[in-house]
C-alpha positions in Angstrom: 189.6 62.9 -126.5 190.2 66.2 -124.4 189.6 69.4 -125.7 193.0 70.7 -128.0 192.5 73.6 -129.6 189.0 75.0 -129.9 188.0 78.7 -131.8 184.3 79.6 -131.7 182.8 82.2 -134.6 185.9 83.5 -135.4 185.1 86.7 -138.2 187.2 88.1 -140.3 186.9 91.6 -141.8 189.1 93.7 -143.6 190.0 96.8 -142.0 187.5 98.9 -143.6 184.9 96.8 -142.8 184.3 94.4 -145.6 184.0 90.5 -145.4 186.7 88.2 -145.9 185.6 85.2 -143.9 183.4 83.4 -141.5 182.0 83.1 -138.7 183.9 79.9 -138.4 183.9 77.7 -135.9 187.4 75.0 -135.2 187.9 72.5 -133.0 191.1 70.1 -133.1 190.8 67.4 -130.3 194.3 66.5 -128.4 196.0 64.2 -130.7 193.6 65.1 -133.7 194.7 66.9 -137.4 192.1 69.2 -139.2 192.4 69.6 -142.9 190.8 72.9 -143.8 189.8 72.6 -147.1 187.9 75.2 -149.6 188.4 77.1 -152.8 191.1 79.3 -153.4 190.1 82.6 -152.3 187.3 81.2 -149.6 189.3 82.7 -146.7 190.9 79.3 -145.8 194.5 80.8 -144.5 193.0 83.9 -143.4 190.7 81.3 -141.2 193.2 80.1 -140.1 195.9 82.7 -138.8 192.5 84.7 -137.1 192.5 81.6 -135.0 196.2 82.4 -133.8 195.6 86.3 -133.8 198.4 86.5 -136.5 196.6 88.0 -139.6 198.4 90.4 -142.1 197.9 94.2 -142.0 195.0 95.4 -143.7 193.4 92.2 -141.9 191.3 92.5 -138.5 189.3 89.7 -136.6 186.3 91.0 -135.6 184.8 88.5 -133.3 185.8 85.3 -132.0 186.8 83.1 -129.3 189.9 81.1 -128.9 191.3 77.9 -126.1 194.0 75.8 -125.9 193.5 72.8 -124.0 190.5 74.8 -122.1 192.4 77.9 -121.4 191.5 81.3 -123.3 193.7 82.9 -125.8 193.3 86.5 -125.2 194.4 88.6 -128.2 197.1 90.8 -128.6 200.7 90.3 -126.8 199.6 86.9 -124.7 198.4 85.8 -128.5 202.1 86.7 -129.5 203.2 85.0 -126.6 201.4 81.8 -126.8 202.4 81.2 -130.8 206.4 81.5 -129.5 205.9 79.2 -126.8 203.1 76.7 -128.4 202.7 76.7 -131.6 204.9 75.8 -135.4 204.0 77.9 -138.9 204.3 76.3 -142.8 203.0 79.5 -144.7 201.8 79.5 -148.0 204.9 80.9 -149.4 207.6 79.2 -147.5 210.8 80.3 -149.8 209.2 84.1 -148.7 209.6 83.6 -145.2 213.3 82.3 -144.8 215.7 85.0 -144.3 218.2 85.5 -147.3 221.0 85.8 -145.8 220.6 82.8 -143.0 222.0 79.4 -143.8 219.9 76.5 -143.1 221.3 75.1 -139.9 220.7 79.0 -138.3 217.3 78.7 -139.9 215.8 75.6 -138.8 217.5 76.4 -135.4 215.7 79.3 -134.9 212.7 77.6 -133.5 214.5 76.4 -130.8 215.5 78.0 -127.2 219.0 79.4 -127.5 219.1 79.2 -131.5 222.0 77.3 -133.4 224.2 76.1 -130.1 226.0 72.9 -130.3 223.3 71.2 -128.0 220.5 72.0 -130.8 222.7 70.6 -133.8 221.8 67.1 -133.8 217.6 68.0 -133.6 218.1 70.4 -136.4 220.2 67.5 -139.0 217.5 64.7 -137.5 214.7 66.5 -138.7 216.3 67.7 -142.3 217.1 64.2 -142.6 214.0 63.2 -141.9 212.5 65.4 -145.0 214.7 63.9 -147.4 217.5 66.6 -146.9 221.2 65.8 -146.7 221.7 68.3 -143.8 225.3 68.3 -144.7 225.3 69.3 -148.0 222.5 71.8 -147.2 224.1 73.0 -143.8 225.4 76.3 -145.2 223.4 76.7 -147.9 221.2 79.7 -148.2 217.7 80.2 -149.4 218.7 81.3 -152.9 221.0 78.2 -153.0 218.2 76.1 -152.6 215.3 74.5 -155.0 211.6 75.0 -154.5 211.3 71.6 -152.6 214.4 72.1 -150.4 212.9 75.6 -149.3 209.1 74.1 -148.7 211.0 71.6 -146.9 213.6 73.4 -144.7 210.9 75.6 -143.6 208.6 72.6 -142.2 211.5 71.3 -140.5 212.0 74.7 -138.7 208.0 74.8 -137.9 208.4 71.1 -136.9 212.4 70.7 -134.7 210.3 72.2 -131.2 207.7 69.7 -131.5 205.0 72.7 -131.1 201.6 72.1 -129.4 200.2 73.5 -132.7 201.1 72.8 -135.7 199.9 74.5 -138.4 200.9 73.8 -142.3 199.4 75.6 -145.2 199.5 73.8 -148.5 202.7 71.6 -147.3 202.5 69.5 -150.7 202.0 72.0 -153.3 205.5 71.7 -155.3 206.8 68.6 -153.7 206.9 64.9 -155.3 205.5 62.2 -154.6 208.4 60.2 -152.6 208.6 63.7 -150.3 205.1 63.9 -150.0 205.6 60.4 -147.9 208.0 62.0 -145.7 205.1 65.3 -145.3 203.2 62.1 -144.2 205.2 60.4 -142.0 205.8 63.8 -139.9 202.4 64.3 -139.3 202.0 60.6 -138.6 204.2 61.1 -135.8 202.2 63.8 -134.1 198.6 62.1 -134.2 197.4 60.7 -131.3 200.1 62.5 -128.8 198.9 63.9 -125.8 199.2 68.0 -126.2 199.4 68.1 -129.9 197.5 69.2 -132.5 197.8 69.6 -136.1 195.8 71.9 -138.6 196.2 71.7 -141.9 195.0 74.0 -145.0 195.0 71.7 -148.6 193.5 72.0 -151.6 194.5 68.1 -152.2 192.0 66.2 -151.3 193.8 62.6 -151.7 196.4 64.4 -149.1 193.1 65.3 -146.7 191.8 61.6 -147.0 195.1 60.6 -145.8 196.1 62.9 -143.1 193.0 63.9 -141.7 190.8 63.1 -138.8 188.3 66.2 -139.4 187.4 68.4 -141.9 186.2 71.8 -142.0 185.2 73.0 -145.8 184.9 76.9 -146.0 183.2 78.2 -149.0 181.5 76.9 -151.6 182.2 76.1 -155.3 183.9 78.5 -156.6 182.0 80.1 -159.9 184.0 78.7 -163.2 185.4 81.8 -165.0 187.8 81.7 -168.2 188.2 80.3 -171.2 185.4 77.1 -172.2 187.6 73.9 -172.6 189.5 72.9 -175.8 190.7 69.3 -176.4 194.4 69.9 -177.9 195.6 66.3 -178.7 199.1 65.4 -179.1 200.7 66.8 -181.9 204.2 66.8 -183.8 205.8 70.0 -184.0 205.7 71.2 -187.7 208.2 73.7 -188.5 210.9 75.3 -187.1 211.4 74.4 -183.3 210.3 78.0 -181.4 212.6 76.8 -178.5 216.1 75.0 -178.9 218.4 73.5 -176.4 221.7 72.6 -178.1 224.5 71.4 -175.7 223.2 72.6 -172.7 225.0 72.3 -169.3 223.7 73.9 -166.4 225.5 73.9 -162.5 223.7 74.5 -159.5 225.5 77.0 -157.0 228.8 75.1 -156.0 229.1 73.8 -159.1 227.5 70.7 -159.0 226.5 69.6 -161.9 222.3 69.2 -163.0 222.1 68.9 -166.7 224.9 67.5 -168.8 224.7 68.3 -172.8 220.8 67.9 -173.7 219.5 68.7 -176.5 215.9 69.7 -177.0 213.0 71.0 -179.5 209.7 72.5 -179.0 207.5 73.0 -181.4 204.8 75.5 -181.7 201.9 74.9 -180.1 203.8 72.2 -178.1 203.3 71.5 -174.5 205.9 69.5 -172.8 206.1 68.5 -168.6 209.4 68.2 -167.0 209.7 65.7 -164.1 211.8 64.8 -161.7 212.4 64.8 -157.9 212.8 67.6 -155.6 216.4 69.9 -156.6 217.2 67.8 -159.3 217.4 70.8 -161.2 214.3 71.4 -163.0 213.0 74.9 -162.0 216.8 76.2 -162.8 216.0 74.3 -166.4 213.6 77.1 -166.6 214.8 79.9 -165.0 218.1 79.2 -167.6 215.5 79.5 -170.4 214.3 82.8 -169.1 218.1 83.9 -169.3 218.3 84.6 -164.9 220.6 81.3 -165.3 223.1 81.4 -167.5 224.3 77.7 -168.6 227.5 76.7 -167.9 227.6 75.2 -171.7 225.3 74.9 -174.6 223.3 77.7 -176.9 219.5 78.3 -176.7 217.7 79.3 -180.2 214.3 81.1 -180.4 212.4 80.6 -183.3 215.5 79.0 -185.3 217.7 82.2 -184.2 220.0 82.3 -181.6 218.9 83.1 -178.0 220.9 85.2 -175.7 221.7 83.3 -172.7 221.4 86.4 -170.2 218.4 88.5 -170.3 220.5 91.6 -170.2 221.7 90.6 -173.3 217.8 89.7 -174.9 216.3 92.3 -177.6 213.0 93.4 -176.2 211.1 91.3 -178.5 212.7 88.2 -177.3 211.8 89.1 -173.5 208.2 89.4 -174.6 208.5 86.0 -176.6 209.5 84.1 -173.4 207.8 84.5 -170.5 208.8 82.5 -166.8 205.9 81.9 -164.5 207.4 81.0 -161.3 207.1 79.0 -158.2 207.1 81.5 -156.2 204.3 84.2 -157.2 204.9 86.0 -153.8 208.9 86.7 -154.0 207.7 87.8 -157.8 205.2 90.6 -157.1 205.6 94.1 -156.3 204.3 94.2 -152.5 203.4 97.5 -153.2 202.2 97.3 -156.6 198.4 96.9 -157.2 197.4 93.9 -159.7 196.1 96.1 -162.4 199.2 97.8 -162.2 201.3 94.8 -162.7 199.3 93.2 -165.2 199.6 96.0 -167.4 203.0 96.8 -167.2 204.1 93.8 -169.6 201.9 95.2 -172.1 203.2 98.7 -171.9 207.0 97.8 -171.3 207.3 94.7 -173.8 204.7 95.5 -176.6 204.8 99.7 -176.5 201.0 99.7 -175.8 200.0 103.3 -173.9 198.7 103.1 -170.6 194.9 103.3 -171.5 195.3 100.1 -173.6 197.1 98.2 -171.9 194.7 98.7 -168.5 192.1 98.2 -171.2 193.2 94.8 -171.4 193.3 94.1 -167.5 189.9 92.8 -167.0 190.3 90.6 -170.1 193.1 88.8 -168.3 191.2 88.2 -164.9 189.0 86.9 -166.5 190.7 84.0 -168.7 192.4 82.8 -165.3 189.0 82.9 -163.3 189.5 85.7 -161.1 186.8 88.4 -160.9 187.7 91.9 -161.5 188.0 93.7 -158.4 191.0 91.8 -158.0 192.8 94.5 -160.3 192.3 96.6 -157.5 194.1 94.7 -154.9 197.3 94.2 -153.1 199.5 90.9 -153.7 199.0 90.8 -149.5 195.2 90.8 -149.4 195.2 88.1 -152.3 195.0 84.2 -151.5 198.0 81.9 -152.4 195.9 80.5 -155.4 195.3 83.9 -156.3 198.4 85.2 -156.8 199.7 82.3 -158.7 196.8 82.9 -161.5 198.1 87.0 -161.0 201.5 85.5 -162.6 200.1 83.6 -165.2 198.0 86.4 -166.4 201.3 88.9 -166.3 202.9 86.6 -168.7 200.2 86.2 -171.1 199.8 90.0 -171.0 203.4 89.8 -172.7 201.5 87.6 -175.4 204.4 85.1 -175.4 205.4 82.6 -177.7 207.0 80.2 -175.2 205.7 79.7 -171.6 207.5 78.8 -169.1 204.9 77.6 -166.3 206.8 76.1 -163.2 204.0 74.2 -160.5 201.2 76.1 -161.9 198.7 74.5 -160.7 200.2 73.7 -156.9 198.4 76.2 -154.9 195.0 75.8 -157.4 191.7 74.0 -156.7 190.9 71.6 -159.0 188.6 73.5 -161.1 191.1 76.8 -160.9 193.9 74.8 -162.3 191.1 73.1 -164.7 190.5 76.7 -165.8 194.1 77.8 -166.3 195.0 74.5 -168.0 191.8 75.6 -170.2 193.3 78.9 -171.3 196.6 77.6 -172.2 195.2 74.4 -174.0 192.8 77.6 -175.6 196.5 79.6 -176.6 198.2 76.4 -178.1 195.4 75.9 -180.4 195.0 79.6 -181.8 198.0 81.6 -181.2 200.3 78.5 -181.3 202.0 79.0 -177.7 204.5 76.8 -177.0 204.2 75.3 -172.8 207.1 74.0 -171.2 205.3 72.9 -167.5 207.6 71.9 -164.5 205.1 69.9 -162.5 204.8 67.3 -159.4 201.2 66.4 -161.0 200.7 63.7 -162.8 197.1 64.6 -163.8 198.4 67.9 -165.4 201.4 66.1 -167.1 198.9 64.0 -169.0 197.3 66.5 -170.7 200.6 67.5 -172.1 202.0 66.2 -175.2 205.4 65.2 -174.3 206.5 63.8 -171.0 209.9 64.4 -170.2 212.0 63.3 -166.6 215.1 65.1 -165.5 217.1 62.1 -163.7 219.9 63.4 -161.6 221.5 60.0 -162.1 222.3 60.6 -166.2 221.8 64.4 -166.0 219.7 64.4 -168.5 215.8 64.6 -170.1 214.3 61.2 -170.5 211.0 60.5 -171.9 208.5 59.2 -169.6 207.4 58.1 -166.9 
């Protein structure tokens, strides 16, 4: 096959000087897809966006050599000029990088020469439709308005409508199920073999690598296991009073339509349930609504057998430390400018009155339990890997001590032994401080080592046990 897209020890330094990744060397033959695989934190997406000259500030690539199809790719402007004209982006943190205020159609269309004119229209609903997305419905939506999935998803389709030379998609499946990882499949399956395109893709999943990939590059190596040692918590029946109670509950999605119709539910402490379902049938708003950001349109929420406000404007302080929302987003979460250590020990200070010097006492601690090192306390949420900031949110809730968790696709951006290690430390908090999980999750391997099993069907409106 000819030569696609080929990048020769390609370094990549902070800009004071310090390693971050390589040299690493690329190659993507016409026609071909690369999985880049590694553990979080190896430098896999930073790989990556050295190869298109498009790193982050704070970020420099040192050395390095880049073709496409046997011409050079100088850096600089002809970099920037080359990525408009060739090549189509899936970052890491997709719902970050569509434009609040945009609707879809304007969204999508923006990869495409002229933008939303009526001549573009048609591409733009093909390829929403081909994701699984009712482009009518979503037409006018706006990034707010959507689910995790339809955002993941509307973003691919705008780094997919040009049909770009290069394609590259970082972590495309994290947060999706199962039916629209098929769809992430069929997409790519289009692209293989074609004459002038090439496909690089950074995973973590290596069942998705087996399946979509011709190479492999692995950067890294194991990463060291940090955290809690793992504890076997079986399933159990709540004893008790329930800590969390749904009575009644309704919940709308913007518009009105409706996701949840009068459910009633209990968790125990110590409990750990998973929430199912397909892609915006409602379950992240589930959990948002117990956080009190989503008021239900019906129904009454108890904590601990007491009632629960339904705003968190209206929630004493002790009942915003007892629930705690990780969410599926890290990067829309934390403070750009806001160093981890910082963030990490503002929960303590704000929610349990501890001074400063304890509660930065504790930072380390919390690294630690989630596997990250601690010089990571002294970082930016930019210089941090996607897999990194998601175990930064886990540790800010936990630094709230919690009684309920509300975890949504904690594991999607992890390796397999970082979301072994996280899964550890909660399986650890169930057991001795009786934490109470409520997991939305895509994975069926994490869903089994919960106790309950639960599947929102949009058909009923409502929890079902199993699958």
């Amino acid at each position: 096959m000819a030569e696609g897209l080929h990048a020769e020890a390609v370094l990549v330094e902070t800009d004071r000087g310090a390693a971050v990744v390589g040299p690493v060397d690329l190659r993507v033959p016409d026609g071909g897809v690369l999985a880049v695989m590694g553990p979080s934190g190896s430098g896999k997406t930073s790989a990556v966006l050295a190869v298109l000259d498009a790193l982050p500030p704070g970020l420099v690539r040192r050395d390095g050599r880049v073709r496409w199809r046997g011409a050079p790719v100088p850096a600089g402007r002809a970099a920037r000029r080359w990525r408009r004209a060739a090549t189509g982006v899936l970052g890491q943190d997709p719902a970050s990088d569509l434009h609040p205020l945009r609707p879809v159609c304007a969204l999508v269309a923006e990869a495409l020469p002229g933008g939303l004119r009526r001549a573009n229209a048609g591409a733009v609903r093909a390829v929403l439709t081909s994701l699984g997305l009712d482009a009518d419905a979503l037409w006018r939506r706006r990034p707010h308005e959507l689910s995790g999935g339809q955002a993941q998803r509307v973003a691919l389709a705008r780094a997919v409508v040009a049909d770009p030379g290069v394609l590259v998609l970082d972590e495309p499946t994290s947060g999706l199920d199962p039916a629209t990882v098929e769809l992430v499949l069929d997409v790519l399956e289009q692209r293989r073999g074609r004459p002038g395109r090439v496909t690089v893709v950074v995973t973590h999943d290596r069942g998705f690598a087996d399946r979509v990939a011709d190479l492999r590059l692995d950067i890294g190596g194991p990463e060291p296991v940090r955290g809690a040692a793992s504890t076997t918590v079986g399933p159990r029946s709540p004893g008790g009073a329930p800590v969390l109670g749904l009575r009644e509950v309704r919940l709308t999605a913007p518009g009105g339509r409706e996701l949840l119709g009068g459910v009633d539910l209990a968790v125990g402490p110590g409990e750990a349930v998973a929430v199912l379902g397909p892609s915006g049938c409602g379950k992240s708003t589930l959990l948002r609504s117990l956080a009190g950001l989503h008021p239900p349109a019906a129904g009454s929420f108890s904590l601990g057998g007491r009632p629960l406000p339904a705003g968190h404007t209206d929630r004493s302080r002790e009942a915003l430390r007892a629930v705690q929302l990780v969410p599926q987003d890290p990067a829309g979460t934390l403070n750009p400018a806001q160093r981890v250590a910082t963030a990490l020990a503002r929960p303590a200070m704000v929610l349990r009155g501890l001074t400063r010097g304890r509660a930065a006492a504790e930072v380390p601690g919390l690294l630690e339990r989630v596997g990250l090192p601690p010089d990571v306390g002294r970082a930016l949420p930019a210089r941090l890997s996607g897999g990194q900031r998601q175990r930064v949110a886990i540790a800010r809730a936990l630094a709230a001590r919690p009684r309920v968790l509300l975890a949504d696709e904690v594991s999607s951006a992890l390796d397999a032994a970082s979301a072994r290690t996280v899964l550890d430390v909660l399986d650890a908090l169930r057991a001795e401080e009786g934490l109470a999980v409520v997991m939305v999750t895509h994975d069926r391997h994490v869903a089994d080592r919960m106790d309950r099993v639960l599947t929102l069907a949009p058909e009923s409106r409502s929890l079902v046990p199993g699958p």
